[in-house]
RODO-2510 file (C-alpha; in nm, 4 decimals, decimal comma):
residues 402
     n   res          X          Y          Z
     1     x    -3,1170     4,1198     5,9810
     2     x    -2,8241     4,3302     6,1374
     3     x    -2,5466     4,4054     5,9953
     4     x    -2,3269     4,4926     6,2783
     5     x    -2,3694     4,4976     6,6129
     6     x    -2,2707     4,7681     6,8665
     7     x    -1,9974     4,8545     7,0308
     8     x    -1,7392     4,5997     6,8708
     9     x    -1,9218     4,6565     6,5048
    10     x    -1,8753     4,2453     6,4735
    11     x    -2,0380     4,1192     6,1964
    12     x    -2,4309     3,9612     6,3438
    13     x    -2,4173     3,6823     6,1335
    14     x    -2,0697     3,5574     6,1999
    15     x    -2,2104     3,5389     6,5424
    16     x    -2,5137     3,4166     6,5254
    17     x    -2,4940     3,1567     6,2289
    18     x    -2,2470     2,9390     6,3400
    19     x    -2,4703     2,8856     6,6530
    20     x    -2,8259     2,8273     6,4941
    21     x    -2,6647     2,5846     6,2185
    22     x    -2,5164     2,3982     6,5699
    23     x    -2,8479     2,4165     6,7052
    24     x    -2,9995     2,2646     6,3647
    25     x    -2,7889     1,9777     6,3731
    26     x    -2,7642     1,8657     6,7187
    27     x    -2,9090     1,5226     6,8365
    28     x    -3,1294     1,6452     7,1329
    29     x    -3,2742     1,9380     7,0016
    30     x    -3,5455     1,8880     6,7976
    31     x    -3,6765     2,2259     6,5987
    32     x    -4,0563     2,2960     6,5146
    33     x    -4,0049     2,5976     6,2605
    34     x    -4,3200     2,7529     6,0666
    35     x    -4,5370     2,6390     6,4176
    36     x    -4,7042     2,7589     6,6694
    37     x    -4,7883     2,6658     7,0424
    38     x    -5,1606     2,6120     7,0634
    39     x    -5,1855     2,4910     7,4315
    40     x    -4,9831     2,3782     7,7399
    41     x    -5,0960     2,1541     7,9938
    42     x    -4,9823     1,9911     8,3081
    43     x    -4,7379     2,0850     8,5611
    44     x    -4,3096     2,2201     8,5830
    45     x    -4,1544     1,8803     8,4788
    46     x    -4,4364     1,6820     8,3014
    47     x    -4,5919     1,9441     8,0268
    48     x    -4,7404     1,8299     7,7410
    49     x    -4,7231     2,1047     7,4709
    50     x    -4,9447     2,1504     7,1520
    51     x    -4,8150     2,2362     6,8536
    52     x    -4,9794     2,3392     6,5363
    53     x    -4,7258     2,3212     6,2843
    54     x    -4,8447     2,4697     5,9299
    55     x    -4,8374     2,3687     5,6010
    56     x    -4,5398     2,5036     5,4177
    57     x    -4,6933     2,3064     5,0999
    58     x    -4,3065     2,1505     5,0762
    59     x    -4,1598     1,8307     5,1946
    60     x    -3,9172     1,9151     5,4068
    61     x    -3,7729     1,5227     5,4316
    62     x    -3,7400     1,5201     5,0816
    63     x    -3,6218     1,9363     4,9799
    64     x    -3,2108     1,9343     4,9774
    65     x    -3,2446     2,3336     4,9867
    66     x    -3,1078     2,3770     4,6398
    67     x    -3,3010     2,6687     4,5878
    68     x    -3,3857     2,6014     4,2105
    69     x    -3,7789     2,6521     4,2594
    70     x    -3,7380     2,9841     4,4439
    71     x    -3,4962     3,0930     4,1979
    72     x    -3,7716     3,0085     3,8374
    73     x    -4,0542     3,0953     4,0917
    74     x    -4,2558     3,3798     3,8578
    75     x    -4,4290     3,5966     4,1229
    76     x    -4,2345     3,8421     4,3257
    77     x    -4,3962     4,0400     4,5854
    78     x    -4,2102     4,2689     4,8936
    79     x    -3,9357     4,0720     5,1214
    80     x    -4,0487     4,1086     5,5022
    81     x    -3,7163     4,0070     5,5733
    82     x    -3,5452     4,3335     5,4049
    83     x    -3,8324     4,5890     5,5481
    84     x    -3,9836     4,5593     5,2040
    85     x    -3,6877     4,6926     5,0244
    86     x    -3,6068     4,3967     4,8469
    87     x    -3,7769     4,1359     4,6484
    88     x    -3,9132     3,7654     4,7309
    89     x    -4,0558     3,4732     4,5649
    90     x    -4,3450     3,2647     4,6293
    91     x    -4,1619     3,0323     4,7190
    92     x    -3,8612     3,1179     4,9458
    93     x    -3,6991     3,1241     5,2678
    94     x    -3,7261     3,4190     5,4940
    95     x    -3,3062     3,4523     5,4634
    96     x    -3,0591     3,2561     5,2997
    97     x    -2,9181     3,1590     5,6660
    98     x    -3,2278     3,0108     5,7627
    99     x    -3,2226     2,7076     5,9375
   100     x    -3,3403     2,4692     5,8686
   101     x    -3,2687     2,6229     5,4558
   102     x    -3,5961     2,4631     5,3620
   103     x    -3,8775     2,7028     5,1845
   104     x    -4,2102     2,7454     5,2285
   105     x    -4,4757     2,8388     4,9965
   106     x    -4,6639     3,1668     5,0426
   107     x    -5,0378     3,0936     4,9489
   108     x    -5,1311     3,4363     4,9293
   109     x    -4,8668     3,4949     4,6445
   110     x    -4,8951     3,1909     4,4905
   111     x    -5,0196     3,1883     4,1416
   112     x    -5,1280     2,8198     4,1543
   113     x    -5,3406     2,9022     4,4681
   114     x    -5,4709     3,2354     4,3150
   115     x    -5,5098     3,1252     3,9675
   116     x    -5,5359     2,7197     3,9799
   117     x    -5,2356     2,7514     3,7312
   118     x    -4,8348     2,7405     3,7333
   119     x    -4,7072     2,4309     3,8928
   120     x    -4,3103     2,6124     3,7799
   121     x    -4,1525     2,5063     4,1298
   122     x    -4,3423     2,1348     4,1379
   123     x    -4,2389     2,1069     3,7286
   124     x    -3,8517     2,2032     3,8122
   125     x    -3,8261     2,0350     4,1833
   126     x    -3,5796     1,7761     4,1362
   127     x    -3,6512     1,5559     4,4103
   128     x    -4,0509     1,5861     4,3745
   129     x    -4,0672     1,7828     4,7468
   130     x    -4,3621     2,0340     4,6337
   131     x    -4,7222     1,9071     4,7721
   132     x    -4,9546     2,1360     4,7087
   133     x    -5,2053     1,9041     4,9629
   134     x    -5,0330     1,9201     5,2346
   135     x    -5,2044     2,0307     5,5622
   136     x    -5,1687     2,1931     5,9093
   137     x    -5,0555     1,9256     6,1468
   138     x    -5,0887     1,9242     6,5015
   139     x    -4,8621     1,7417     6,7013
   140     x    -4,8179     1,7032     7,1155
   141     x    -4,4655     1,7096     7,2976
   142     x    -4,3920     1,6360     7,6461
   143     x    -4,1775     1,9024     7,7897
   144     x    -4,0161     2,0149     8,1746
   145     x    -4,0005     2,3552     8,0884
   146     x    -4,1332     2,5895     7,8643
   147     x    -3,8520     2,9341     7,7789
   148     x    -4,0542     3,2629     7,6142
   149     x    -3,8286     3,4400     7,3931
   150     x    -4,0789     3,6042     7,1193
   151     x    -3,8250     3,9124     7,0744
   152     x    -4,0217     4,2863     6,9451
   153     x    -4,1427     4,4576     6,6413
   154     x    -4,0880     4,8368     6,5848
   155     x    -4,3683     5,0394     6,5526
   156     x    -4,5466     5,0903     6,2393
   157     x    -4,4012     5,3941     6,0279
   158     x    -4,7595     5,4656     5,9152
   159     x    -4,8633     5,5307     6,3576
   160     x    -4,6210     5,8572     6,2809
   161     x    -4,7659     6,0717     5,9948
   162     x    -4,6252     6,3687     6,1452
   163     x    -4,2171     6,2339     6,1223
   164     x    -4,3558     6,1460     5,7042
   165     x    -4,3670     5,7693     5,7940
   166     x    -4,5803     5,5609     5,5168
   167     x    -4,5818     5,8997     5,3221
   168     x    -4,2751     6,0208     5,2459
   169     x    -4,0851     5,7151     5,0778
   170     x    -3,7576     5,8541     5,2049
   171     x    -3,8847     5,8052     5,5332
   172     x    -3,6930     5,4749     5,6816
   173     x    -3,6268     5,3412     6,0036
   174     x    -3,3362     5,1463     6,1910
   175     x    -3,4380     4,8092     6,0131
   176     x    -3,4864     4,9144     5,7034
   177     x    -3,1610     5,0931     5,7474
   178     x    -2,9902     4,7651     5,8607
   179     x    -3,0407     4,5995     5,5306
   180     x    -2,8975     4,9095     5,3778
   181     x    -2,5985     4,8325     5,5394
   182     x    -2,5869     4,4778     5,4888
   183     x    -2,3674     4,2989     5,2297
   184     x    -2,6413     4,0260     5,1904
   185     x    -2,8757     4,3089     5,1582
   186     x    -3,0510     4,4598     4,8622
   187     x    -2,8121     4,7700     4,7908
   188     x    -2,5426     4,5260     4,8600
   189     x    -2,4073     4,6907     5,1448
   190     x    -2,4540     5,0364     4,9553
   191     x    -2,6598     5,3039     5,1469
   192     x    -2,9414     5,4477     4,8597
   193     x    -3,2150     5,5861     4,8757
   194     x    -3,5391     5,3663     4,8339
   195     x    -3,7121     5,6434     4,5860
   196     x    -3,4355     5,6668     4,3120
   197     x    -3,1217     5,4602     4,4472
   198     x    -2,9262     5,7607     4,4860
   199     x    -2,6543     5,7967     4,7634
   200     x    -2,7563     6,0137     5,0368
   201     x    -2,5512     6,2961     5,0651
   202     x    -2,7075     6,4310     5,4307
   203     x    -2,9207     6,1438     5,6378
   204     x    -3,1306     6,2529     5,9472
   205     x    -3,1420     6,0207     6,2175
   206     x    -3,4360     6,0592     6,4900
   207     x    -3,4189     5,9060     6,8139
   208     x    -3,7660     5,8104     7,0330
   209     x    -3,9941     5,7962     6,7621
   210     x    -4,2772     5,6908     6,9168
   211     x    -4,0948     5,5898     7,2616
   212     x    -4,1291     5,8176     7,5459
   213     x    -4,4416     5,9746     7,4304
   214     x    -4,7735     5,8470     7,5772
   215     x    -4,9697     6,0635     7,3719
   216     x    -4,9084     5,9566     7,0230
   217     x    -4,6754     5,6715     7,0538
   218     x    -4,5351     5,4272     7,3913
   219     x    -4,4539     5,5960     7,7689
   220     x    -4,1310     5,3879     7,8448
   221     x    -3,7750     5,4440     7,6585
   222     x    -3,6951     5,1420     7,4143
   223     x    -3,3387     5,1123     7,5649
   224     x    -3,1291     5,0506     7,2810
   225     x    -3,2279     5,2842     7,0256
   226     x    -2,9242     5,5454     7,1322
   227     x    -2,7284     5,3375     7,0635
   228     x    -2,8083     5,1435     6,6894
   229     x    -2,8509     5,5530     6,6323
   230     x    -2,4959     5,6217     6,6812
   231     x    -2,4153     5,2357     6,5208
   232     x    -2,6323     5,3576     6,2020
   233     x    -2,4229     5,7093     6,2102
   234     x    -2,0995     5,6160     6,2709
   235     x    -2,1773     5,3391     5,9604
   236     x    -2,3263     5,5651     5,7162
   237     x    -2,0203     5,8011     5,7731
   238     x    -1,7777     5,4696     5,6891
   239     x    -1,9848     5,3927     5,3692
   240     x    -2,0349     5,7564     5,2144
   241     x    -1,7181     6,0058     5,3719
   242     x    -1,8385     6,2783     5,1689
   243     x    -2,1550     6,2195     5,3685
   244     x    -2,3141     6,4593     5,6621
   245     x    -2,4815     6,2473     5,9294
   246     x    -2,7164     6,4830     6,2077
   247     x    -2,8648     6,2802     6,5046
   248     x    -3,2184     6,4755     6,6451
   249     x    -3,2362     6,2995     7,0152
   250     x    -3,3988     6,3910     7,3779
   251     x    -3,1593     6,2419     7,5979
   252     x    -2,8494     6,0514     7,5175
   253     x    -2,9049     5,7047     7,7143
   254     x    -2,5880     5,4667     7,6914
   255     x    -2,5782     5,2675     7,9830
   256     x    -2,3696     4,9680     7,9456
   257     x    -1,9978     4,8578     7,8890
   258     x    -1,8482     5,0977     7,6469
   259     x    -2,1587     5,2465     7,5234
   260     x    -2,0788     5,6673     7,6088
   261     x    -1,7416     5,6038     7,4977
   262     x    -1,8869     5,4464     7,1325
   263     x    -2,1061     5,7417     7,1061
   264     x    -1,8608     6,0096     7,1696
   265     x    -1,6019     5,8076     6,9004
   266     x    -1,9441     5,8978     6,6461
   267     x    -1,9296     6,2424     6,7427
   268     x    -1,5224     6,2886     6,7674
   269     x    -1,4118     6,1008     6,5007
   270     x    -1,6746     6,0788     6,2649
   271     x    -1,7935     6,4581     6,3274
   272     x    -2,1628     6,3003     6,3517
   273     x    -2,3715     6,6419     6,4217
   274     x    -2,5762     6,5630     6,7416
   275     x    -2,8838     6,8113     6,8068
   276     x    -3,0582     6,8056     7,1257
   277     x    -3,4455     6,8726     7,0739
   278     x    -3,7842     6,7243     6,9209
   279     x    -3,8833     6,7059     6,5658
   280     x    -4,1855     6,8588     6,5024
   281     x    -4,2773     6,7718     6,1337
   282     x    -4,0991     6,6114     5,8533
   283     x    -4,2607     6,6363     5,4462
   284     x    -4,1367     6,6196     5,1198
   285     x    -3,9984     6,9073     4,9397
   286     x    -3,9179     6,8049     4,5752
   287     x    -3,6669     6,5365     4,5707
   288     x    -3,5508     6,6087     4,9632
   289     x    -3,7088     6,5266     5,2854
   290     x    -3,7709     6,9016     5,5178
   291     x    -3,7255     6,8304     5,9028
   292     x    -3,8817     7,1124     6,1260
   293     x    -3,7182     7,0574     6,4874
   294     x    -3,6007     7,2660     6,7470
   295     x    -3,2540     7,3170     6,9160
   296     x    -3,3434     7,3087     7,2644
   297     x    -2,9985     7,4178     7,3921
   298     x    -3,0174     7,7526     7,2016
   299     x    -3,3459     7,7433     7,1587
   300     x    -3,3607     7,8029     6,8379
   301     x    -3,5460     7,6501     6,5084
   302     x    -3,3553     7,4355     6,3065
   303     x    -3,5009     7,3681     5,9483
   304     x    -3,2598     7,0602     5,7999
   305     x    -3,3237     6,9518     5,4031
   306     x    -3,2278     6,5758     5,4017
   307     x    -3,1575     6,2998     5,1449
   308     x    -3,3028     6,0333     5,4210
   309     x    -3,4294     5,9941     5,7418
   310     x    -3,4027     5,7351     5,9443
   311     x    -3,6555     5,7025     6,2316
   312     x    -3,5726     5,4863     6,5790
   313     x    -3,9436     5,3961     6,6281
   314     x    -4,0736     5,2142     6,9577
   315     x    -4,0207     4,8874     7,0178
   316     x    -4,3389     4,6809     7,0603
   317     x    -4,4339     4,3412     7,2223
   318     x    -4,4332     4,0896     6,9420
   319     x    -4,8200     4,0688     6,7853
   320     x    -4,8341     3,6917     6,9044
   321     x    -4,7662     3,8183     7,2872
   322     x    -5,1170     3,8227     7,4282
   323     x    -5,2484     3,4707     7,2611
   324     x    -4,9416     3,3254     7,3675
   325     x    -5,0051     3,4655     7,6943
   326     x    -5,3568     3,3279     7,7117
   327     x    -5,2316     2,9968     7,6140
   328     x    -4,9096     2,9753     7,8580
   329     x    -5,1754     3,1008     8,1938
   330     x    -4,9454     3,4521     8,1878
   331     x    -5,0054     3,7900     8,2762
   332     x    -4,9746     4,1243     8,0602
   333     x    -4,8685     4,4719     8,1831
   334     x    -4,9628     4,7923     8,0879
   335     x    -4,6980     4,7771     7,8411
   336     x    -4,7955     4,4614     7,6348
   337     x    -4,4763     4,2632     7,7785
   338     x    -4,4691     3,9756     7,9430
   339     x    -4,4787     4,0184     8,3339
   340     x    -4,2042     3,8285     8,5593
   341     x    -4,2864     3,6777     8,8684
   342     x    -4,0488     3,9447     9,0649
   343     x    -3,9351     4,2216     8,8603
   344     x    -3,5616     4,2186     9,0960
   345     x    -3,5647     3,8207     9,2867
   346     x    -3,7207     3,6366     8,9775
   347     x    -3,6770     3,8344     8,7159
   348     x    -3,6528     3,5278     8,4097
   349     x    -3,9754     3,3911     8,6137
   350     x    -4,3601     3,4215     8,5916
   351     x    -4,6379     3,3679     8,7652
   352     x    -4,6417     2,9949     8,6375
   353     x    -4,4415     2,7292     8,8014
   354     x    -4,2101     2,5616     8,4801
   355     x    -4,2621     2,8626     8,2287
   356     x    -3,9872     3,1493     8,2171
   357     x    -3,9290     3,4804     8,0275
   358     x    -3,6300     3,5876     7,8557
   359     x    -3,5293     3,8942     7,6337
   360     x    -3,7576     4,1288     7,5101
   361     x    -4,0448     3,9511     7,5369
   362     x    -4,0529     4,1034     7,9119
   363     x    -3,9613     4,4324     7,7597
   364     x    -3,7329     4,6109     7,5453
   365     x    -3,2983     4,5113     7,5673
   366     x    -3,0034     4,5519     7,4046
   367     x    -2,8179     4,2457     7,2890
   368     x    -2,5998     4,1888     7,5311
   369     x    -2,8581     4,1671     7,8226
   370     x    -3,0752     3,9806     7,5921
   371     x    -2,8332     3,7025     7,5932
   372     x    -2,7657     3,7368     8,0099
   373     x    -3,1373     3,6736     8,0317
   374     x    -3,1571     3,4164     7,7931
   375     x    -2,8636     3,2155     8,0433
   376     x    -3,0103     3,2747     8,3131
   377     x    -3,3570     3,1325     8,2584
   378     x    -3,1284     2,8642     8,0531
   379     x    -2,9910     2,7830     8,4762
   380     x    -3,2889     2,7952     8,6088
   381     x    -3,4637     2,4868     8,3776
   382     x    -3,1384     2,3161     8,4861
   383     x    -3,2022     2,3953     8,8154
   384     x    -3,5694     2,2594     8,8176
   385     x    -3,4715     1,8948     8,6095
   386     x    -3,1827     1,8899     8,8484
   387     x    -3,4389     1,7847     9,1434
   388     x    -3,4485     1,4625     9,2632
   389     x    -3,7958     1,5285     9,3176
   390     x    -4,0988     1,7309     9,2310
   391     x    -4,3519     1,9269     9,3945
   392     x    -4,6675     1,7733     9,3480
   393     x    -5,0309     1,9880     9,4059
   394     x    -5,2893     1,7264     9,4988
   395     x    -5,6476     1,8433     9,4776
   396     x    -5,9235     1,6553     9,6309
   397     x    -6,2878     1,6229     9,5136
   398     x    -6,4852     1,6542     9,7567
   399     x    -6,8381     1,5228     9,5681
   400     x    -6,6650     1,1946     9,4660
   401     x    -6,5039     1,1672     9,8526
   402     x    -6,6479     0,8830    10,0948
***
């Protein structure tokens, strides 16, 4: 869903396709998309995982991915995939990099599940890959090690009526922004606004949305929004140069390899305004957007009448975290992440033997640490399988005992 990716500004999915279609086609790795883990049992080195894999109501050994049913498919409805700013089918896949490129059906959507009535995408199929029978299937694996990786979501614009979010259609934040930038996305690339498709002439950006507040939002700092801020800046400044870009924030946090110096290049060279302070209310005002803040280094009021804001909300455990926990024998903190075994000695480790943590799922990080993580609990499965032998817990019962 990124466009670019900070500090380099490399494109995301020249990095990351190239990798997940390697992934799709190798040998030994075999992919359970559209699933679900329903239940782990056993020990580190002889799991046996349940899956429940649901019914995408399309044969996947038969589709070839032309796309021709998602493309005659009648009913659109709001792409999750471009923060609702763009369109879906019924039918479709949730990107056109998707791997594997096979669609699924979306029942809820679907007028031949609604209405009894359609059939377009079974009619046009070429290769006859559309059941409309098909079922849930569960299915076991044996696995040595088990890898939690179930990334964040952003916090709901509608938890933050007083910034306009869910109100004030103008009202955005940093994903919904992404696709803005995006060639693939559905301004092609173009920053607009989402009420008339204009081009913004003065964008708002505020920073901790929702992080760093206990009372209406999260307590802990989300980590990377400072710096997608100055990305989505420095970005909007390339695409509209007539444009005036103003960054609200509490504390500048860029703490990593060439993060300060990316965020003074937005300031410096791209003369993105950066106002220290909180936002107290932002409303609609005829065709603009009003922010209310204050300038906490001269203390004064600063009243700012904006094309579009763009909000850096919190970043929240993924909504599968605590079932998955429950089904994996984990623990929770306070935050809704995923607890390691030792926060500093075992950091990619939990409480269960076999079964490690990597990227946000623990709690909120940038890309680059992300992927450090992700390695590291990557050496440590090689480390367990790399034993000669295994640890064995024998328990006795006593009742049956003579």
């Amino acid at each position: 869903q990124l466009s670019e990716t900070f500090p380099t500004l490399d494109c995301s999915q020249c990095i990351l396709t190239p990798r997940t279609v390697e992934v799709g086609h190798h040998p030994r790795i075999r992919l359970h998309t559209y699933s679900e883990l329903t239940g782990l049992q056993g020990e580190a080195g002889a799991f046996t995982a349940t899956i429940r894999r649901r019914a995408a109501y399309v044969r996947w050994d038969l589709c070839t991915g032309c796309g021709l049913c998602q493309s005659k498919c009648p009913s659109r409805v709001p792409a999750e995939f471009e923060g609702l700013l763009g369109e879906r089918r019924a039918i479709y896949t949730l990107s056109p990099q998707a791997v594997p490129n096979k669609p699924v059906i979306d029942r809820e959507h679907c007028r031949y599940f609604a209405l009894g009535r359609c059939r377009v995408c079974e009619r046009l199929c070429p290769v006859g890959a559309i059941d409309y029978e098909q079922q849930d299937q569960v299915v076991e694996e044996p696995v040595g090690a088990v890898i939690v990786a179930t990334g964040y979501q952003l916090l709901p614009l509608a938890r933050l009526p007083e910034y306009g979010g869910g109100a004030v259609p103008d009202v955005i934040d940093g994903l919904q922004f992404e696709r803005l930038l995006s060639a693939s996305g559905p301004t092609a690339g173009m920053v607009r606004r989402p009420s008339d498709g204009r081009v913004p002439k003065r964008v708002v950006f505020i920073q901790c949305a929702g992080s760093r507040d206990p009372e209406r939002g999260q307590p802990y700092c989300s980590k990377f929004c400072c710096m997608y801020t100055a990305k989505h800046a420095l970005l909007y400044r390339h695409r509209v140069r007539d444009g005036q870009a103003i960054v609200f924030y509490i504390d500048i946090r860029a703490a990593g390899k060439g993060y300060e110096e990316f965020v003074q290049r937005a300031m410096d060279e791209e003369r993105v305004l950066y106002l220290r302070g909180k936002v107290s209310k932002v409303f609609r005002d005829g065709d603009q957007v009003m922010v209310w803040g204050t300038d906490t280094l001269s203390g004064r009021n600063v009243e700012v009448a904006a094309d579009l804001v763009v909000l850096a909300p919190a970043a929240l455990p993924d909504p599968s975290q605590r079932d998955l926990a429950r089904v994996l024998g984990l623990t929770i903190g306070e935050d809704g992440f995923m607890e390691e075994r030792d926060p500093q000695l075992a950091p990619v480790d939990t409480p269960r033997p076999g079964v490690f943590v990597a990227g946000a799922a623990a709690g909120p990080k940038d890309i680059p640490e992300t992927v450090a993580q992700a390695s590291a609990a990557a050496a440590r499965v090689l480390s367990l399988f790399s034993r000669w032998e295994r640890e064995v817990q024998v328990q006795v019962q006593a009742d049956g005992c003579r």
